[in-house]
C-alpha positions in Angstrom: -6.5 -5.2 -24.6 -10.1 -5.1 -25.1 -12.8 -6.9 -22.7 -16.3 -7.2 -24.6 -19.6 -9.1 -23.7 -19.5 -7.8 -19.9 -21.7 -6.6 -17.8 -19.7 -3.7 -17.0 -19.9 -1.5 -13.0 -18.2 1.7 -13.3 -19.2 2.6 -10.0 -18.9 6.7 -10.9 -21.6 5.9 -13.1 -24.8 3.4 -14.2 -24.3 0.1 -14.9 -23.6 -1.1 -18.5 -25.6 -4.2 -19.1 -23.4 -5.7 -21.5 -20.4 -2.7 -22.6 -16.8 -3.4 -24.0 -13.7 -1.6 -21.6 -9.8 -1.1 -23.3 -6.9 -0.6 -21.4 -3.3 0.3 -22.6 -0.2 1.4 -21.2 -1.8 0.3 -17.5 -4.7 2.8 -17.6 -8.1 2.5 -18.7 -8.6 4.2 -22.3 -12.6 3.7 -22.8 -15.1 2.0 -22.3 -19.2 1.7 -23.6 -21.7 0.1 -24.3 -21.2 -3.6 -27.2 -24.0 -1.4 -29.5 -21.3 1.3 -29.7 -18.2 -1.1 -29.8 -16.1 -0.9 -32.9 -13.2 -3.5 -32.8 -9.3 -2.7 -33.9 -7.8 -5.0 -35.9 -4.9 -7.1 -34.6 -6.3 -6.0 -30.6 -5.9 -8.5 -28.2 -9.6 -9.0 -27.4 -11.2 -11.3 -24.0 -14.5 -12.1 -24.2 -16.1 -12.1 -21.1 -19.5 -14.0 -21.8 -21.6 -11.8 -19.8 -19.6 -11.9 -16.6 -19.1 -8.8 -14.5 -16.3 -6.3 -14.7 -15.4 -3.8 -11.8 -13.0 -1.7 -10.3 -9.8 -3.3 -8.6 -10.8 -3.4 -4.6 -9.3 -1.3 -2.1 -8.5 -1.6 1.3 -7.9 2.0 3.4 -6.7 0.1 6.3 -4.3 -3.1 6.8 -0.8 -4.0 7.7 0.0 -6.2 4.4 3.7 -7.1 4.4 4.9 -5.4 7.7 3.4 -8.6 9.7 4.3 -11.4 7.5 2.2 -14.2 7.0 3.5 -17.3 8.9 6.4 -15.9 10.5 6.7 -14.8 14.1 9.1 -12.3 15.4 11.1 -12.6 12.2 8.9 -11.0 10.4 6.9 -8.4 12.9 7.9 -5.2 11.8 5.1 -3.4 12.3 5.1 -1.6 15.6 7.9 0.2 17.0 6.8 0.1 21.2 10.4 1.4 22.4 8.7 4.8 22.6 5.2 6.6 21.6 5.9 8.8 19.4 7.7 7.9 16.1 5.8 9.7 13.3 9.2 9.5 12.0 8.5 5.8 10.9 8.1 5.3 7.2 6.1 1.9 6.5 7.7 1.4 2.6 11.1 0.4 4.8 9.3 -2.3 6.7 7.4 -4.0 3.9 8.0 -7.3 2.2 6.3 -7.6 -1.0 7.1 -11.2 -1.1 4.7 -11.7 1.8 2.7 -14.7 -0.3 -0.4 -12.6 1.4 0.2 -9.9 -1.6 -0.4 -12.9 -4.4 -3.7 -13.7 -2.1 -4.6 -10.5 -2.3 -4.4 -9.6 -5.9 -5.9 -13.1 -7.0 -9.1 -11.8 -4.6 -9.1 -8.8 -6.6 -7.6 -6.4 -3.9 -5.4 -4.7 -6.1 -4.4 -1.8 -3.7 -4.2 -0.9 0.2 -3.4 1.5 2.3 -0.7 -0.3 5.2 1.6 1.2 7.7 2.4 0.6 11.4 0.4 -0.8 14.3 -1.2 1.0 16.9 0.8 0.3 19.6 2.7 4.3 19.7 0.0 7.0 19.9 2.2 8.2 17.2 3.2 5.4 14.8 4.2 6.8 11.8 3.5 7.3 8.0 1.6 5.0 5.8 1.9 3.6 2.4 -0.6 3.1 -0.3 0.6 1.1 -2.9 -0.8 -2.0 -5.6 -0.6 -5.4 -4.4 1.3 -6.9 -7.8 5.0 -7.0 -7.3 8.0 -7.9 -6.4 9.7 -4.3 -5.3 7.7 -2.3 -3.0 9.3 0.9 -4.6 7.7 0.0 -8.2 4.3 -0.7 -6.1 3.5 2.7 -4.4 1.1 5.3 -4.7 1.9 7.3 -2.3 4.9 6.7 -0.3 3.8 8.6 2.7 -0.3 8.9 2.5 -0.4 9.5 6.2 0.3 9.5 9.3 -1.2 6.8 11.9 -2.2 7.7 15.3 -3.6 5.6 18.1 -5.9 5.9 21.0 -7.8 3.2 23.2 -6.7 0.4 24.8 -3.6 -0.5 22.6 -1.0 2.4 23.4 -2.1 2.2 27.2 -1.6 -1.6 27.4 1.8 -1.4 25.2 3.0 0.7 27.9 1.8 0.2 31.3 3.4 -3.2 30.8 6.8 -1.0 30.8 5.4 0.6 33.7 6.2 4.4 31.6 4.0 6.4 30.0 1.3 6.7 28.4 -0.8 4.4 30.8 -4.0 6.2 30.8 -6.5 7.8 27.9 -5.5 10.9 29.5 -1.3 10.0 28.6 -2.0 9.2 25.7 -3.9 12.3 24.5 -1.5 14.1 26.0 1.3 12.7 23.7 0.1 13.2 20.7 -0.7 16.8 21.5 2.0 17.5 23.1 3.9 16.0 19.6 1.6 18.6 17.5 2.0 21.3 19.6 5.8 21.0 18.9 5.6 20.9 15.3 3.1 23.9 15.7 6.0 26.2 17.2 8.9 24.2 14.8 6.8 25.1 11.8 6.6 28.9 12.8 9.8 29.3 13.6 11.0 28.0 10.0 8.5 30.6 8.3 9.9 32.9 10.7 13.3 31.9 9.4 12.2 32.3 5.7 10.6 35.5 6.1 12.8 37.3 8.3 17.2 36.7 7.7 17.7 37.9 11.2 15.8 34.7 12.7 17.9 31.9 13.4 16.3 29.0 11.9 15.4 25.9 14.3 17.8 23.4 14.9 16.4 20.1 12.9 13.9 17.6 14.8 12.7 14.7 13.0 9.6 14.2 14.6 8.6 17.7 14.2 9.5 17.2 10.3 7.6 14.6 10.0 4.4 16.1 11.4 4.5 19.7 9.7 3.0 18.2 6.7 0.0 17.5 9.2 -0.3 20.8 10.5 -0.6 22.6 7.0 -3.4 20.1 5.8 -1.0 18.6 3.1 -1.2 14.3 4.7 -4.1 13.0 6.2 -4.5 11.9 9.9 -5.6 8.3 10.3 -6.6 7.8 14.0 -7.4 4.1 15.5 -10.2 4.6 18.0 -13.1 2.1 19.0 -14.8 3.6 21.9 -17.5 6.6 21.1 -15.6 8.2 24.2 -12.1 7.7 21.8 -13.6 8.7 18.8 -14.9 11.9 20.5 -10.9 12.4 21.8 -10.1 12.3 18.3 -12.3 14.3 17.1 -11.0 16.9 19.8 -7.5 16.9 18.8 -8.8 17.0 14.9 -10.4 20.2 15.4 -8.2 21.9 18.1 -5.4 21.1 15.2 -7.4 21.4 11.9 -6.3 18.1 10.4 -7.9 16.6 7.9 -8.4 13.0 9.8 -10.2 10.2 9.4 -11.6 7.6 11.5 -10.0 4.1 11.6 -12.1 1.0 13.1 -15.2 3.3 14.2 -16.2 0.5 16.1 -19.0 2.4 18.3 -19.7 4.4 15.5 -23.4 3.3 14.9 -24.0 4.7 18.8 -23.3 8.2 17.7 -23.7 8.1 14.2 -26.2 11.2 14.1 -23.3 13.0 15.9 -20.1 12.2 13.5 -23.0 12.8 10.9 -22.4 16.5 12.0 -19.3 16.6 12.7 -18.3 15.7 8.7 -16.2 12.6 9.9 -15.1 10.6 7.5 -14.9 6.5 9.0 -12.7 3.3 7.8 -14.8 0.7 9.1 -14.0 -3.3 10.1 -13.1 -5.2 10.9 -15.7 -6.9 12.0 -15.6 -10.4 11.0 -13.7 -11.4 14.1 -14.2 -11.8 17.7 -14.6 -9.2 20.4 -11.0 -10.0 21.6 -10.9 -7.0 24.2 -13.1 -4.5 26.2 -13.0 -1.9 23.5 -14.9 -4.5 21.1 -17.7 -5.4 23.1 -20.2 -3.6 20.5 -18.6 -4.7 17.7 -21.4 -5.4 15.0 -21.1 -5.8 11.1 -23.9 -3.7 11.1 -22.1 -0.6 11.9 -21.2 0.3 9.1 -25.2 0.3 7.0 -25.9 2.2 10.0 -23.5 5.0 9.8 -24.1 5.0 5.6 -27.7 5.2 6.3 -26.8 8.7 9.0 -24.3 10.0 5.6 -21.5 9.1 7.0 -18.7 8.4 4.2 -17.1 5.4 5.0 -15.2 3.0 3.7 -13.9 -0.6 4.5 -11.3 -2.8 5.8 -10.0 -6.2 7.2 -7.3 -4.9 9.0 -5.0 -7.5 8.1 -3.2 -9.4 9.6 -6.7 -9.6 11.5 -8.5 -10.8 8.7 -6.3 -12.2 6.0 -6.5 -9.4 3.1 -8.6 -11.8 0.5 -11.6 -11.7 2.4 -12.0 -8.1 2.0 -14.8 -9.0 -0.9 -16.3 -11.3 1.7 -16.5 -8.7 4.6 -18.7 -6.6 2.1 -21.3 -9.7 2.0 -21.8 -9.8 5.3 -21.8 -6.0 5.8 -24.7 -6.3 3.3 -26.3 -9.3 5.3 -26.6 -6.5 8.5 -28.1 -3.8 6.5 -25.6 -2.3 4.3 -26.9 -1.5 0.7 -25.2 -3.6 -1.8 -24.3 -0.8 -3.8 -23.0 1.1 -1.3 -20.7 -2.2 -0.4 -19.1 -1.8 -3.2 -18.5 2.0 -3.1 -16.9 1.3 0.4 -13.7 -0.9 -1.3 -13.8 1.1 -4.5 -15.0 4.9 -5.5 -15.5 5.8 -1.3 -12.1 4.2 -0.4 -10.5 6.2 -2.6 -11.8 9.3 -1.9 -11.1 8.9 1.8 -7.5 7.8 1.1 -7.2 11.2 -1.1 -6.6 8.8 -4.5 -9.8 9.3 -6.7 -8.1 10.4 -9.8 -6.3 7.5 -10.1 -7.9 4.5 -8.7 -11.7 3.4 -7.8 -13.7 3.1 -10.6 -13.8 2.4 -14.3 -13.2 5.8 -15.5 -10.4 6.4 -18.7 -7.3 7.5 -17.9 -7.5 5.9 -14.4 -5.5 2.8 -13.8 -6.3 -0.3 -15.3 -7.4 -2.1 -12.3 -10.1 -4.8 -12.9 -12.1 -7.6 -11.4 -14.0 -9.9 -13.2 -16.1 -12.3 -11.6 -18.9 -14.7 -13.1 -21.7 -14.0 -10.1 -21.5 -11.3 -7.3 -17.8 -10.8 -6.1 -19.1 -10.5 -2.2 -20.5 -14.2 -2.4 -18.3 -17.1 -0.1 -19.1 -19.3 -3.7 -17.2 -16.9 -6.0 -13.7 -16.2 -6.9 -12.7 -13.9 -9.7 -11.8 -15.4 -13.0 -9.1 -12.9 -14.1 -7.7 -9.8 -11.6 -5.7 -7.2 -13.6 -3.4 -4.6 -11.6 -2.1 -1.4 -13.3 -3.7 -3.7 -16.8 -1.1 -6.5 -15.4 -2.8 -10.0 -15.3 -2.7 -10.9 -11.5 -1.5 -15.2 -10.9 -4.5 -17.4 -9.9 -5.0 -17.7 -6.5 -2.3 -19.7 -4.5 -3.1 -22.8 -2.9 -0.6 -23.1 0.1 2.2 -25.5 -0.3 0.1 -26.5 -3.5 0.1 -24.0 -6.1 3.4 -22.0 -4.3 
């Protein structure tokens, strides 16, 4: 298929004021300007009337499908709080693509995410990236295990003090998760010790420590949930005393130290922020955080952390990000070319470059507006159902 007459926002590049884009086989094959356009015969062509045509949206942060929409415990899969430390835990075995909150999410022209456990466990476990267009959730991942989530604040020491065990404190919960990678740290030398040397008895199998070698040698990302400055400056600690490459989820305070994590090359999932400051940890929760922190060159992306704000809305958290300060460009680079590079997934996904995946939005106006809904969503170059209409359009 060919899409000509748009106004075209590869987001790697320029604008094209009014450009043609063809897609095949789910990947984008090329794309130019309607002066250079030179039609095949028999193509299926859509003629987009001078709407505007940009990468599928991204969110690096949300718990699509493991908290289901509607459903109480039934379907609350998403934390594990019988002990701290699972890093064990692989989200693709908790979630249910036939959450209706996938259909919302494609038809808003989310086409991929990054979801996973909760942040109950200082240790949760791994997370998934996958596309928001399916039915099985094996045919919809990226990457099966993108990485692994950890947790500091208020969450893990509230989880547990109401068990009355451990970790109750900051301190606790620090403590866990180093203690964890300190583990792996000795597992992981004792099985190159094994490899090198046929005299060294290899170490007896621990799935925790398996699952947070991968960590320790640089191979999967860290994605640590702090809000405080003080927990964002713990995580920071642990990142360096362990030389992970991590990234910063919520970075709620962030705007109070952004000349800091400015220096200390941190990389920040912001949001979500349109929502109310529900606990201590929030009370400087601003949507301007985030302009602030761009403005200090701090790469950042964003996200609704959904079920927090239902997944749709991502577009619509951008707006208002803008509204506080945020450049409108870089809105867009947050759920597109920037969310992908801090998930690890810019060859594939993020802008309108060929060979990348046919993931498209087309919207007649400006996609971050309340007023405006995208007229056709494709994912992977797979047309994406209208928008559902709750016991309406179901």
């Amino acid at each position: 298929m060919v899409i000509i007459n748009s106004h075209i926002y590869p987001v790697s590049s320029a604008p094209i004021e009014s450009g043609w884009l063809r897609f095949e086989g789910g990947k984008i094959v090329s794309l130019g300007g309607m002066d250079e356009f030179a039609p095949v015969p028999g193509e299926e062509t859509l003629d987009a009337a001078g709407k505007n045509l940009f990468p599928g949206f991204i969110d690096d942060h949300c718990h699509l499908g493991m908290w289901e929409d509607a459903i109480g415990f039934e379907g609350a899969d998403g934390n594990e709080a019988t002990t701290p430390c699972t890093p064990y835990l692989r989200a693709v075995d908790a979630i249910n693509p036939m959450d209706r909150s996938f259909r919302e999410a494609a038809a808003a022209g989310v086409t991929t995410v990054l979801t996973g456990p909760g942040s109950a466990n200082p240790i949760g476990g791994w997370w998934t990236a996958m596309k928001t267009l399916g039915v099985r959730v094996d045919d919809m991942v990226i990457e099966q295990e993108i990485g692994m989530k950890f947790a500091l604040g208020e969450n893990p020491k509230r989880v547990y003090h109401g068990k009355g065990v451990s970790p109750s404190t900051r301190m606790a919960t620090a403590s866990v998760i180093r203690e964890a990678l300190l583990a792996a740290g000795r597992y992981m030398e004792a099985q190159q010790k094994a490899a090198n040397d046929p005299k060294a008895e290899k170490p007896k199998y621990d799935k925790e420590c398996e699952a947070l070698v991968p960590l320790l040698r640089r191979e999967k990302k860290a994605f640590i949930h702090c809000h405080r400055a003080d927990d964002i400056f713990t995580a920071i600690r642990i990142g360096k005393e362990f030389n992970l490459d991590f990234v910063i989820v919520h970075c709620t305070e962030g705007h109070l130290i952004a000349d800091i994590l400015k220096k200390e090359g941190v990389k920040a999932i912001c949001g979500p922020f349109l929502t109310d400051r529900s606990k201590f940890e929030l009370k400087n929760l601003t949507p301007a955080s985030i302009g602030v922190l761009v403005r200090a060159g701090v790469p950042c992306a964003m996200c609704t952390d959904h079920n927090v704000i239902p997944e749709q809305f991502l577009p619509l958290c951008a707006g208002i990000a803008v509204g506080y300060g945020l450049p409108w460009e870089e809105a867009l680079q947050s759920i597109t070319l920037r969310a992908a590079e801090i998930a690890g997934l810019q060859d594939r996904i993020g802008s309108l470059d060929p060979g990348k995946d046919a993931d498209l939005v087309l919207v007649d106006g400006d996609p971050f507006s309340p007023y405006v809904h995208p007229d056709k969503v494709f994912v992977g170059g797979v047309e994406a159902p209208a928008r559902p209409i709750p016991g309406v359009t179901e």
